[in-house]
Residue frames as qw, qx, qy, qz and C-alpha x, y, z in Angstrom:
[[0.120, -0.197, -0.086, 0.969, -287.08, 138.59, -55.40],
 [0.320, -0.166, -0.503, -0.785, -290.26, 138.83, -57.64],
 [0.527, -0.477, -0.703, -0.032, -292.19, 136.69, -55.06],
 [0.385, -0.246, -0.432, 0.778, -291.23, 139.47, -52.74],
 [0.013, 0.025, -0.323, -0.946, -292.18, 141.75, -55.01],
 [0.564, -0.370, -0.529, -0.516, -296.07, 140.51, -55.60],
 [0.330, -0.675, -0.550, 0.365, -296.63, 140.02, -51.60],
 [0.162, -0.278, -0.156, 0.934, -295.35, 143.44, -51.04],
 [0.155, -0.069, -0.344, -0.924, -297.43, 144.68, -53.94],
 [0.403, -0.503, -0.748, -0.158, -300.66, 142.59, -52.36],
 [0.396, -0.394, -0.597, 0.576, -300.12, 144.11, -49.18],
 [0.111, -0.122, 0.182, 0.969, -300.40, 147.45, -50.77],
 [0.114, -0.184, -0.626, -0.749, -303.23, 146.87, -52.84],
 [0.333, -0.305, -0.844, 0.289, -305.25, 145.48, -50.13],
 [0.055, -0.432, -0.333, 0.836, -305.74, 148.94, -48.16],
 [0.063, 0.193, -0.398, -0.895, -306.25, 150.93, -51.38],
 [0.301, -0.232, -0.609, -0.696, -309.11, 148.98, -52.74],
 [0.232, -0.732, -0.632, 0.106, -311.25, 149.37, -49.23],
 [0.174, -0.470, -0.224, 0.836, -310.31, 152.79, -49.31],
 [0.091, 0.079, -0.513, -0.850, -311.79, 153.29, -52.84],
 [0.045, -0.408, -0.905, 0.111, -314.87, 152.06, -51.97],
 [0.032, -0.222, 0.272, -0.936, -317.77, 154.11, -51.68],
 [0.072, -0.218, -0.872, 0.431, -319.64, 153.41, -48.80],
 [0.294, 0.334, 0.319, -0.837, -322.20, 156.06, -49.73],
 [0.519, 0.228, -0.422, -0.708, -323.26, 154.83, -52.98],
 [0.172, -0.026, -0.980, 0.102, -323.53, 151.26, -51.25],
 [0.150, 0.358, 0.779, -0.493, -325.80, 152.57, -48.76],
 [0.493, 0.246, -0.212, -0.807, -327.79, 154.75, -51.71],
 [0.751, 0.064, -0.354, -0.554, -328.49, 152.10, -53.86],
 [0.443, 0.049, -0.895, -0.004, -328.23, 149.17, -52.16],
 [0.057, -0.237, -0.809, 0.535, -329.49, 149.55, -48.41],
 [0.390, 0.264, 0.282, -0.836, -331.62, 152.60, -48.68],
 [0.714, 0.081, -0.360, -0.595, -333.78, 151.60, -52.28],
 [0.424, 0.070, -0.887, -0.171, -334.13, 148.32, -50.32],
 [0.055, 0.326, 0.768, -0.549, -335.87, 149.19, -47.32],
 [0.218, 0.367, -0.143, -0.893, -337.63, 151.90, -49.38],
 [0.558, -0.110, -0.674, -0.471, -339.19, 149.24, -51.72],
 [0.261, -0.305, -0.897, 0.187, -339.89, 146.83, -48.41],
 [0.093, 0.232, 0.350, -0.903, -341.79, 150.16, -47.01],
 [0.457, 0.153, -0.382, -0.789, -343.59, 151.09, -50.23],
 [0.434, -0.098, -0.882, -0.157, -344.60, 147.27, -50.32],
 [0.391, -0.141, -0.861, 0.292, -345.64, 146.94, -47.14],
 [0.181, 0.234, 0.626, -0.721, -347.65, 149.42, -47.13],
 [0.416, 0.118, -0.472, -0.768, -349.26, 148.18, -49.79],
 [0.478, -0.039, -0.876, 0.057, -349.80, 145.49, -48.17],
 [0.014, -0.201, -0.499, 0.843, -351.63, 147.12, -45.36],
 [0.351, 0.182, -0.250, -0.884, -353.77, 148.76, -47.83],
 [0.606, -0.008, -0.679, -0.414, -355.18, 145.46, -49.78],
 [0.268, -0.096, -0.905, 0.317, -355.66, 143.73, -46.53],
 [0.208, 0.245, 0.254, -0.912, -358.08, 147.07, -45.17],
 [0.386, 0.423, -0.263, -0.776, -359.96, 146.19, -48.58],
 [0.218, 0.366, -0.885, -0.189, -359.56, 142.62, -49.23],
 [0.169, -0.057, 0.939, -0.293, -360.07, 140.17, -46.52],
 [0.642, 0.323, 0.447, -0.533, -363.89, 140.14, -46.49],
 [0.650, 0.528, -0.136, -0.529, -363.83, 139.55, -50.13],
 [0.988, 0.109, -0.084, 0.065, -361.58, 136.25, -50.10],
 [0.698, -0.432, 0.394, 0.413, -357.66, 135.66, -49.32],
 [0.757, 0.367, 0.422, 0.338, -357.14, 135.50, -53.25],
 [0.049, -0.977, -0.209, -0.016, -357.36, 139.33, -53.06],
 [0.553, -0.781, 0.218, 0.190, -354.81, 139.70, -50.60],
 [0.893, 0.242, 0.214, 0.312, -352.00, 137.19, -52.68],
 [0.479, 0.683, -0.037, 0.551, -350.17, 139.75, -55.44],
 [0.195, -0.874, 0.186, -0.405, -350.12, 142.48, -52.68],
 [0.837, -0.475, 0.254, 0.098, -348.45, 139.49, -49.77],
 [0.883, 0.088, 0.120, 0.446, -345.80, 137.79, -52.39],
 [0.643, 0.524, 0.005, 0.559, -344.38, 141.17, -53.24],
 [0.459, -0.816, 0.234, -0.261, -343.88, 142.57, -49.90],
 [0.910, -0.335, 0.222, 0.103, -342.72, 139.34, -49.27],
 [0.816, 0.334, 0.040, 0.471, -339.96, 139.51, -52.05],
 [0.065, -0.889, 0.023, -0.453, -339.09, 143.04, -50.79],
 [0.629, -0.695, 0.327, -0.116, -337.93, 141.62, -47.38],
 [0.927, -0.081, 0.195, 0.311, -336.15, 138.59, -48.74],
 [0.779, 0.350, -0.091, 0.512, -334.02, 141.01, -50.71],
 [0.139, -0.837, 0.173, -0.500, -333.24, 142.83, -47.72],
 [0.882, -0.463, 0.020, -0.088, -333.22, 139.92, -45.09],
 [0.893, 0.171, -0.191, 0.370, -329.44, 139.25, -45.57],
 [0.115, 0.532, -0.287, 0.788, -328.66, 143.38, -43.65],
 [0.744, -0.349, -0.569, 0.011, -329.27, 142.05, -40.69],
 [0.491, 0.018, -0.100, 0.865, -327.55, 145.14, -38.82],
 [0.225, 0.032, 0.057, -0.972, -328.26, 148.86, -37.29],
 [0.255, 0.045, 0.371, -0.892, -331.95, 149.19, -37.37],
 [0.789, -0.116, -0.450, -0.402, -333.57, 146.12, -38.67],
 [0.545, -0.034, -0.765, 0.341, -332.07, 144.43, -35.04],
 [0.013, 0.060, -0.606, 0.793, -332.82, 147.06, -32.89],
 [0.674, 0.132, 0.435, -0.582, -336.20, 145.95, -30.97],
 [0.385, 0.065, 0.921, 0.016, -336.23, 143.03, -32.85],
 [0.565, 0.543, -0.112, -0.611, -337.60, 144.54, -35.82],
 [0.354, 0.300, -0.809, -0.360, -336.05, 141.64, -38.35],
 [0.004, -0.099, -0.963, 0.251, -337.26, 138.76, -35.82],
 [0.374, 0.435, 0.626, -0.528, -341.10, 140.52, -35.89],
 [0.438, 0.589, -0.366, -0.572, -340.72, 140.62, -39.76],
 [0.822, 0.248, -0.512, -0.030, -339.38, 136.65, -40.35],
 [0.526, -0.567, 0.557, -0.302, -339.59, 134.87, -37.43],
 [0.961, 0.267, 0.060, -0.034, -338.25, 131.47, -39.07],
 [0.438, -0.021, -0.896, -0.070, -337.01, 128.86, -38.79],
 [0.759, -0.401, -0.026, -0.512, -340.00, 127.81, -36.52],
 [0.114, 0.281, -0.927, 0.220, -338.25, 124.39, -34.83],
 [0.025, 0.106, 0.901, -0.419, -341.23, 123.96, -32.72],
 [0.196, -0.535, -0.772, -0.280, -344.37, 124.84, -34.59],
 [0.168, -0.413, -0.733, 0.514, -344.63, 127.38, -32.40],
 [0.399, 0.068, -0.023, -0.914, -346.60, 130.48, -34.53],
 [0.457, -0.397, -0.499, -0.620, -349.67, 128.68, -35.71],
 [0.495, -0.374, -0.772, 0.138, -350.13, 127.70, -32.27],
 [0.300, -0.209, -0.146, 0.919, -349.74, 131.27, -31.07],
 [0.236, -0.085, -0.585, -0.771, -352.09, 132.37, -34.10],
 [0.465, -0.358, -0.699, -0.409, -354.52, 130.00, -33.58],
 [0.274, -0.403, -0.521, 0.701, -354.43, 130.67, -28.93],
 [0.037, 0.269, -0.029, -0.962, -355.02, 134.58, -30.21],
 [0.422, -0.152, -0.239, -0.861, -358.09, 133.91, -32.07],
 [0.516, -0.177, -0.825, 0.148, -359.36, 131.03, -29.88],
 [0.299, -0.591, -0.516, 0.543, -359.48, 133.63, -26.90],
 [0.189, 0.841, 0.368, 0.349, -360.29, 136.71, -29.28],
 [0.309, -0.351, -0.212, 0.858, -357.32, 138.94, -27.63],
 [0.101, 0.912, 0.330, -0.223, -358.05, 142.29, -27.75],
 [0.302, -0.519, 0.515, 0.612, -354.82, 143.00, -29.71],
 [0.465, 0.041, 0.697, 0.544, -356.04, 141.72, -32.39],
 [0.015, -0.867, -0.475, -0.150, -358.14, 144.95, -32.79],
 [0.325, -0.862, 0.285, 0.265, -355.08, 147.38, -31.16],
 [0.737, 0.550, -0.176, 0.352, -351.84, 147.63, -32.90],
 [0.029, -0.697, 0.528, -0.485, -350.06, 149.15, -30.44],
 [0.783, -0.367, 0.234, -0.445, -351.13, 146.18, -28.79],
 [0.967, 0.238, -0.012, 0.094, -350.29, 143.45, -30.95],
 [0.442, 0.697, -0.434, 0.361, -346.83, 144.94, -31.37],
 [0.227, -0.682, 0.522, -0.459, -346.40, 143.48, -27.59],
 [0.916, 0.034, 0.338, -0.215, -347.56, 139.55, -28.52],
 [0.726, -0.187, 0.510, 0.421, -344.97, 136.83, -29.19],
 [0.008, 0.529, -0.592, -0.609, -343.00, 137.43, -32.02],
 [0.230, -0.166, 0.858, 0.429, -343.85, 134.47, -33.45],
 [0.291, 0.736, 0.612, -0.014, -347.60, 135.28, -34.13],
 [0.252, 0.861, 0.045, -0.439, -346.22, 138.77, -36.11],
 [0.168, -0.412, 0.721, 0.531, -344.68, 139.12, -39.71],
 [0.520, 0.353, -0.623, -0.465, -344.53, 137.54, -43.24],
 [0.228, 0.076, -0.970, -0.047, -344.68, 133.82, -41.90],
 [0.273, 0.268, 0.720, -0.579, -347.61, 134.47, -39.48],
 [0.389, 0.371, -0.320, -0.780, -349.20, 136.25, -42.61],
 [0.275, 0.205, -0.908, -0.242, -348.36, 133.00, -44.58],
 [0.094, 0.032, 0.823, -0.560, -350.58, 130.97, -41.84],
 [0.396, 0.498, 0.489, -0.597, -353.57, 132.83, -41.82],
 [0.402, 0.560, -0.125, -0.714, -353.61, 132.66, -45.79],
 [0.622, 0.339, -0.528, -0.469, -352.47, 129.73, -47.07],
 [0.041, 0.055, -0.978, 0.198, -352.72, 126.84, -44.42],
 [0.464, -0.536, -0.629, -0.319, -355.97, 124.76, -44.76],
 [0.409, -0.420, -0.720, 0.373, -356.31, 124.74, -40.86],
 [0.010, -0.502, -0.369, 0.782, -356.92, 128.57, -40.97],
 [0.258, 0.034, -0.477, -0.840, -358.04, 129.07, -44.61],
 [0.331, -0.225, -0.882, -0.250, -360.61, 126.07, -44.34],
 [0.396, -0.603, -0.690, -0.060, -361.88, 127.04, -41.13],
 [0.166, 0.407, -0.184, 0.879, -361.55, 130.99, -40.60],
 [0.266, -0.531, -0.519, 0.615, -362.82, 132.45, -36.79],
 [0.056, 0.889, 0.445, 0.089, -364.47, 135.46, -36.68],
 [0.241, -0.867, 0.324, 0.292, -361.59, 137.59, -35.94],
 [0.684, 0.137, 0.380, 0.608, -359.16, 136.31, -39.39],
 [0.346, 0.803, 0.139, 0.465, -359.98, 139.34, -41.17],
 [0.404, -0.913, 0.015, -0.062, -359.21, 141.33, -38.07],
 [0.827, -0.423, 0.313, 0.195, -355.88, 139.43, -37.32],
 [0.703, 0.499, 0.318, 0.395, -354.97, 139.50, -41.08],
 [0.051, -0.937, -0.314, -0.145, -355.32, 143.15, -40.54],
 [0.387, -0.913, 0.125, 0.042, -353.32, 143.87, -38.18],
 [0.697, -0.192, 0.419, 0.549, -350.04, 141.48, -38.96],
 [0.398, 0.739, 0.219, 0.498, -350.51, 143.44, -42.34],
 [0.089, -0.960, 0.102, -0.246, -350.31, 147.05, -40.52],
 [0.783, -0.546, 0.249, 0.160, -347.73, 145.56, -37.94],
 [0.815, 0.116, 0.389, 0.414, -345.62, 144.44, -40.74],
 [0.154, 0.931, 0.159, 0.292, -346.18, 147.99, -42.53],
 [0.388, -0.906, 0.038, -0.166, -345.09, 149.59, -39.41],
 [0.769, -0.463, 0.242, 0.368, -341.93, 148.08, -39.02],
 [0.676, 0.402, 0.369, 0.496, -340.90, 148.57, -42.09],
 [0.115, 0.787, -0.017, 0.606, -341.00, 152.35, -42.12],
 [0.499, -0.857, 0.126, 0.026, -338.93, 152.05, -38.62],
 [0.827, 0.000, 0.358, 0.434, -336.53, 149.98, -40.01],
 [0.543, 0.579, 0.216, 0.568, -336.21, 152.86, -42.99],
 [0.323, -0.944, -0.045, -0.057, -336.74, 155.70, -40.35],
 [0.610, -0.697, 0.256, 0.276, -333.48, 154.75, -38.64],
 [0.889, -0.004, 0.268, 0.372, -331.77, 154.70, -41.40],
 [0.130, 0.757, 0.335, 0.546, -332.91, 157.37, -43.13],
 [0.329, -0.902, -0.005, -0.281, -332.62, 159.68, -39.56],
 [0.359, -0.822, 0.437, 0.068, -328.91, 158.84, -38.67],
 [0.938, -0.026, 0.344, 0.032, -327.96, 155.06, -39.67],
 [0.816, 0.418, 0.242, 0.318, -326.73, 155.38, -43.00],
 [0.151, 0.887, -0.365, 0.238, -324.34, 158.51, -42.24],
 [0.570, -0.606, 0.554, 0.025, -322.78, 156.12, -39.53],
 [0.751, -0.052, 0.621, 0.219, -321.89, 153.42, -41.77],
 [0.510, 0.827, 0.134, 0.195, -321.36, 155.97, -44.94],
 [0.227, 0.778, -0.482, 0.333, -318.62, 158.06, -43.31],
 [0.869, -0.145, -0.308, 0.359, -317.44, 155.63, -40.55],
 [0.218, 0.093, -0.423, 0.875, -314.84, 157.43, -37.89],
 [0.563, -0.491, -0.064, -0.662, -317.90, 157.33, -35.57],
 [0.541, -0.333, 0.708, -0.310, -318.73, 155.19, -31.86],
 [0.923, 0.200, 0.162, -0.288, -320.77, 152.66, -34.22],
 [0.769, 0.613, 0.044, 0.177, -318.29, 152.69, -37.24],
 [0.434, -0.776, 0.215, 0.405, -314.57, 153.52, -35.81],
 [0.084, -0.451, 0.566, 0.685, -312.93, 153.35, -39.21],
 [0.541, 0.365, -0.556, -0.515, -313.67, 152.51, -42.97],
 [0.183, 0.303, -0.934, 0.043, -312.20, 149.14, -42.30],
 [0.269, 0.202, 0.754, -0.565, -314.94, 148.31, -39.70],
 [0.595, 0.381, 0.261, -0.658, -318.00, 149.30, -41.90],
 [0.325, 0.504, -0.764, -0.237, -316.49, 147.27, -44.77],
 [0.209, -0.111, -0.970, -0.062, -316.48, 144.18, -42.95],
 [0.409, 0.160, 0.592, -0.676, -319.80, 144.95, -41.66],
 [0.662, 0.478, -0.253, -0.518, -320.97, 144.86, -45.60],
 [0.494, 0.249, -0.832, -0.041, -318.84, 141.80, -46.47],
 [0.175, -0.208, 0.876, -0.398, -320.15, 140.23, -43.27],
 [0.584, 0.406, 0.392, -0.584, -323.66, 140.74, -44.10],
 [0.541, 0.506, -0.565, -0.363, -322.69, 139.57, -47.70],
 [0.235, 0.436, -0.867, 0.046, -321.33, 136.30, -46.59],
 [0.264, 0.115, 0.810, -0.511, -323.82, 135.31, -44.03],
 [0.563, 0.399, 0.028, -0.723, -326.50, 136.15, -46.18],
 [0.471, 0.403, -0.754, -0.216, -324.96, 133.51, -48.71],
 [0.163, 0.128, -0.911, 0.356, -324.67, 130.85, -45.42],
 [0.334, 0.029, 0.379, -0.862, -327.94, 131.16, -44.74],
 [0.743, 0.318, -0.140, -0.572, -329.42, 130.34, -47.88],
 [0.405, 0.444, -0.798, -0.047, -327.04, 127.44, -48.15],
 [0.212, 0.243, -0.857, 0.403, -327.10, 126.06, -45.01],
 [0.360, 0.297, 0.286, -0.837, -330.85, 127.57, -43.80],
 [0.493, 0.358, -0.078, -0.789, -332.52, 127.65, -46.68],
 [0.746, 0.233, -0.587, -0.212, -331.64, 124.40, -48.71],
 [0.119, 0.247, -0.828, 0.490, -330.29, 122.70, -45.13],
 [0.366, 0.068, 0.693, -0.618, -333.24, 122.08, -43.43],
 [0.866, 0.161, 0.240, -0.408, -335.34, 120.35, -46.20],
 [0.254, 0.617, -0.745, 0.023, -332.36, 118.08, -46.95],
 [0.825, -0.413, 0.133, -0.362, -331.96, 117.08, -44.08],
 [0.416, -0.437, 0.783, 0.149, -330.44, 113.64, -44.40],
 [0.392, 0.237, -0.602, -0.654, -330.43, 111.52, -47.13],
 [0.164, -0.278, -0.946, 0.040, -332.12, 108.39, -45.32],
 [0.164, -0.623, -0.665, 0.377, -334.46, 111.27, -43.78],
 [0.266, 0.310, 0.272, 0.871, -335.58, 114.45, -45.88],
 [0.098, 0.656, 0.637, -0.393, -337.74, 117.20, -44.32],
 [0.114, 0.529, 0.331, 0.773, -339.37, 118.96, -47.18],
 [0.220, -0.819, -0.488, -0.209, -341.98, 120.27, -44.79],
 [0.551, -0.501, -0.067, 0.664, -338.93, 122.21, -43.27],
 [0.332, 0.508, 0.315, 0.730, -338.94, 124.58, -46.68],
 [0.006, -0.284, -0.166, 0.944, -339.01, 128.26, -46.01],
 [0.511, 0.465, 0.316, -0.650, -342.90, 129.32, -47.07],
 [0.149, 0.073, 0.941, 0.294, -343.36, 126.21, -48.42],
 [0.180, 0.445, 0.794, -0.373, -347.20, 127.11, -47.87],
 [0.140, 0.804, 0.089, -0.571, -346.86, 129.72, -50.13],
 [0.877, 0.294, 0.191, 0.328, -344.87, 127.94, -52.78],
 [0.050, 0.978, -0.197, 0.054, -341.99, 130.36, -52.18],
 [0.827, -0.427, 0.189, 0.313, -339.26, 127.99, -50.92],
 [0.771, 0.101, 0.279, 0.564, -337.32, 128.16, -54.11],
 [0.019, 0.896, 0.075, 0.437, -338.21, 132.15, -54.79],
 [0.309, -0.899, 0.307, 0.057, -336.31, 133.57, -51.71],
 [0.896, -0.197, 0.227, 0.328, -333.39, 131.16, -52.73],
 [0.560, 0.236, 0.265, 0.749, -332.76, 132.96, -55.99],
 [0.085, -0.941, 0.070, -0.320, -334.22, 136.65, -54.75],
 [0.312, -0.929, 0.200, 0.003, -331.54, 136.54, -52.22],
 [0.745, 0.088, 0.396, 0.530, -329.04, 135.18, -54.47],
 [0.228, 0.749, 0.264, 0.563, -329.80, 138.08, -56.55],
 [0.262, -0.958, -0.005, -0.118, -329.44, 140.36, -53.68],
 [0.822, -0.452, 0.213, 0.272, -326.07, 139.20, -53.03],
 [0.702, 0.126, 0.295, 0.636, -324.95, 139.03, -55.86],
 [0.212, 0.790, 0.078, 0.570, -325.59, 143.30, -56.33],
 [0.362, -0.908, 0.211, -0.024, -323.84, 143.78, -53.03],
 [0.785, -0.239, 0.406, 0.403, -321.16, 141.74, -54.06],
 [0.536, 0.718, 0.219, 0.387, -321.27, 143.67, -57.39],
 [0.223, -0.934, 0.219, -0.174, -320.67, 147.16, -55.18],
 [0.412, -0.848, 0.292, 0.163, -318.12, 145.76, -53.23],
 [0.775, 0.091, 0.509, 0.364, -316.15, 144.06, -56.02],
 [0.091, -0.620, 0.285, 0.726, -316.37, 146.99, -58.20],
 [0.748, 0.498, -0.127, -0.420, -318.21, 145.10, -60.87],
 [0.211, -0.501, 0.812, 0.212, -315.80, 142.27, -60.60],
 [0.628, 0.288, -0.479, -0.542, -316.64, 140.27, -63.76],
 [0.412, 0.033, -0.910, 0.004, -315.64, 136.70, -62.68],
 [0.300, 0.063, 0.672, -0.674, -317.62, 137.24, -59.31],
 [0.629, 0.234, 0.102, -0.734, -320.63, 138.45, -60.85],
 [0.512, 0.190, -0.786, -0.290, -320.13, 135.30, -63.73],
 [0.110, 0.075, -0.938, 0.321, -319.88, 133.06, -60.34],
 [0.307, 0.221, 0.561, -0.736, -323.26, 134.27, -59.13],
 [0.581, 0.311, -0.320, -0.681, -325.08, 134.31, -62.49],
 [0.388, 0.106, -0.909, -0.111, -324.06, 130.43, -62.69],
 [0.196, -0.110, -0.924, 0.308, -325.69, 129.32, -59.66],
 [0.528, 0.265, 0.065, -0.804, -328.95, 131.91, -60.18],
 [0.536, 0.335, -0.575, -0.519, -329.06, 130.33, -63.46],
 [0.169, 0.240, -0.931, 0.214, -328.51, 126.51, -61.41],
 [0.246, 0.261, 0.516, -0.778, -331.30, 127.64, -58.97],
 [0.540, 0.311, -0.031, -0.781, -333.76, 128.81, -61.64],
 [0.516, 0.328, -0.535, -0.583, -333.37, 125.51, -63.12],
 [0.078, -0.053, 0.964, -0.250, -334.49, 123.37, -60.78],
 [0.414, -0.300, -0.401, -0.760, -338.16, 124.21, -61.14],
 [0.419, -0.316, -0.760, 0.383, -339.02, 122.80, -57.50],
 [0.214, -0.769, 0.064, -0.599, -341.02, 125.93, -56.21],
 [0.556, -0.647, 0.169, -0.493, -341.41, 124.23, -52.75],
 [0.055, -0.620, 0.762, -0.176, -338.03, 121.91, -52.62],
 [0.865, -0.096, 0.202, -0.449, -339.99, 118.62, -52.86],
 [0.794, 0.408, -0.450, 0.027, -337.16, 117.12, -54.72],
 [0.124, -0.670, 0.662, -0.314, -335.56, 116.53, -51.63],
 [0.827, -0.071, 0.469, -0.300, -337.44, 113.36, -51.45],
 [0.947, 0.266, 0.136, 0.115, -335.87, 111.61, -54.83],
 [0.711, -0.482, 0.273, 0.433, -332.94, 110.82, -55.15],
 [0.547, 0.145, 0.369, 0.737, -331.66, 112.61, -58.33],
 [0.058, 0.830, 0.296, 0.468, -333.44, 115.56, -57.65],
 [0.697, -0.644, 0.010, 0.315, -331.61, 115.51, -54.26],
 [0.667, 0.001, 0.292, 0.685, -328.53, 115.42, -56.22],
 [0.252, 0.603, 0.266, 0.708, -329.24, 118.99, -57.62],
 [0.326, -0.892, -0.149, -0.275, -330.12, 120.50, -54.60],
 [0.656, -0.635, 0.094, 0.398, -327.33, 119.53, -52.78],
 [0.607, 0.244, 0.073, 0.753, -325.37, 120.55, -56.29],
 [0.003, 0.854, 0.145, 0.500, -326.96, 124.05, -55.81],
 [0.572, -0.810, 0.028, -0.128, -325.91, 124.29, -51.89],
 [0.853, -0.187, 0.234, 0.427, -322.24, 123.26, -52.95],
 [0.309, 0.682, 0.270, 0.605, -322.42, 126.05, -55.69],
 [0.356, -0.833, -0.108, -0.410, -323.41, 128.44, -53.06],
 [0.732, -0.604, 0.080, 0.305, -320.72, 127.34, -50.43],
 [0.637, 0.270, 0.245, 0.679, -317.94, 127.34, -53.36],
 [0.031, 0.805, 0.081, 0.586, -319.13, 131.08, -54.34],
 [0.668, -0.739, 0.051, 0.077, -318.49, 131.86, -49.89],
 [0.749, -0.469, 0.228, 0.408, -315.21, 130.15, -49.97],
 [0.659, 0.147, 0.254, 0.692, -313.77, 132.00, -53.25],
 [0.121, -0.908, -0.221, -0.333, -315.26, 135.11, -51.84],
 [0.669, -0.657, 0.244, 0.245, -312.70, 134.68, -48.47],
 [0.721, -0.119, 0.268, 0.628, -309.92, 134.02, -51.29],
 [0.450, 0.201, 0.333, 0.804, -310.44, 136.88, -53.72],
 [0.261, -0.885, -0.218, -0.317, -313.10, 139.66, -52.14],
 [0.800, -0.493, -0.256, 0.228, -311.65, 139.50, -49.11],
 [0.700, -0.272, -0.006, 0.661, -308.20, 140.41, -49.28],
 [0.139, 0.457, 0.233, 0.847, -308.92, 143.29, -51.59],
 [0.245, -0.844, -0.127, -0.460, -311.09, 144.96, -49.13],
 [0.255, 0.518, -0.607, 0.546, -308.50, 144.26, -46.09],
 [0.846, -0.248, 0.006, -0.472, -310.42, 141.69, -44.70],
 [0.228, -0.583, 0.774, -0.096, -307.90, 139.01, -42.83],
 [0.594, 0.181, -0.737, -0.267, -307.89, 135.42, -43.58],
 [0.228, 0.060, -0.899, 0.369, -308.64, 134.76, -39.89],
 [0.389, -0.112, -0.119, -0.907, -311.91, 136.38, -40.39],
 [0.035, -0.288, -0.952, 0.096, -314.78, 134.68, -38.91],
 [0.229, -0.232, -0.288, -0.900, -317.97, 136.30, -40.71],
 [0.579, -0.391, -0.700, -0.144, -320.45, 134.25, -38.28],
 [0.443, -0.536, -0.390, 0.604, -318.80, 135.99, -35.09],
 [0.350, 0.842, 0.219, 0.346, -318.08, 139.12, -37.12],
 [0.514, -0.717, 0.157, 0.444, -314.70, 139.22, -35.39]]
């Protein structure tokens, strides 16, 4: 009878604690001050480039890495108006597979487009020559640092402004309808609570699978066959920085939708704390074998934290166990 008693009383609780949510104070401090900072950044970034380039890359640096941290702790809302036009994909086009921005990069100043002198222009040339990774490229790979065309500053220039410019569309839409749809829900986007919920918890989870699987996955690799050079802006010594900025972001949307749940937050803090202590900026340990062994402990940490999210987030926001946060059925 008492086992009856504690389903019944789950079933109950379930509803209640995604109805107690509030969805507005998510999107306050969590979505909005996060595009808001990637904006502010990014057009700082804009700014120092206008001013910079001529005077040396070195310039540029402070003003790049903290844009750059700006996006990573955004990159995980993947949703509403950082998809539409491919706004996220001309912000962090990566994984690369095929090498194919510098080659893009390097075509565009080879044949001196005229885009790279036109924003409105550029904003119509592959994806994979715009953004934070193209950025990366033109600043910290020998092949374009060592030997710079007459059009780098120009190019710099523009991926700067380009990068700018999204950024304050990305906030625009949010800021000019977005974040009421997915605050009050009972809309075409957002047909109930329930729905914007798992949109958050989806973007929560994936965000997590990314970094796991993404982020530490691809310089892994295999153990007979590691590919450091697969790090995420390795070129930049960032690999191991976006790991634990978007840990950290997680772990303050997991804060919101947990309600400050103490063991969560504990769960995350460990595996920050795991992270921070690898000291590996650009994941090189993937090549020895006991340094291996920590990375893969960190990307087991990070799955673990996923799978005891599905057992104890989950059900409290009325989120089914047949949930499949990859399809975001």
């Amino acid at each position: 009878m008492l086992k009856v008693c504690l389903v019944f009383l789950s079933v109950l609780i379930a509803p209640v604690a995604a109805q107690a949510l509030d969805l507005r104070a998510i999107v306050d401090q969590h979505i909005l001050s996060g595009y808001q900072q990637l904006a502010d950044r990014s057009a700082e970034l804009a700014k120092a480039s206008e001013s910079s380039c001529e005077a040396g890359h070195d310039a540029l640096t402070p003003a790049f890495h903290v844009a750059f941290d700006a996006w990573v702790a955004v990159s995980h809302l993947r949703f509403g108006p950082s998809e539409q036009q491919d706004r996220a994909f001309a912000l962090a086009f990566w994984p690369d597979s095929r090498g194919v921005t510098p080659k893009t990069l390097s075509g565009l100043l080879r044949s001196q487009d005229p885009a790279i002198d036109d924003l409105a222009l550029y904003q119509h040339v592959s994806i994979a020559a715009r953004g934070f990774y193209a950025l990366e490229f033109l600043l910290f790979d020998a092949a374009f640092v060592d030997k710079p065309s007459s059009k780098s500053c120009a190019l710099i220039k523009v991926i700067a402004e380009d990068i700018s410019a999204n950024a304050n569309a990305i906030l625009e839409g949010w800021n000019q309808g977005y974040a009421s749809l997915l605050a009050e829900a009972n809309n075409d986007t957002y047909r109930s609570r329930d729905e914007a919920v798992k949109q958050l918890y989806t973007s929560l989870t994936t965000g997590l699978q990314f970094t796991a699987m993404t982020r530490l996955g691809r310089p892994l690799g295999t153990f007979s066959k590691p590919r450091p050079k697969r790090a995420e802006a390795r070129r930049s010594g960032r690999s191991l920085r976006h790991v634990i900025l978007s840990l950290k972001a997680n772990q303050r949307l997991a804060a919101l939708l947990s309600d400050n749940d103490k063991a969560i937050d504990a769960r995350f803090q460990h595996v920050i704390q795991q992270a921070e202590d690898l000291n590996d900026p650009v994941l090189q340990g993937v090549n020895d074998p006991m340094s291996r062994i920590r990375i893969e402990a960190l990307q087991g940490a990070i799955n673990t934290i996923n799978d005891s999210l599905a057992l104890d987030l989950a059900p409290k926001l009325g989120i089914t166990a047949g949930f499949n946060s990859m399809d975001g059925d």
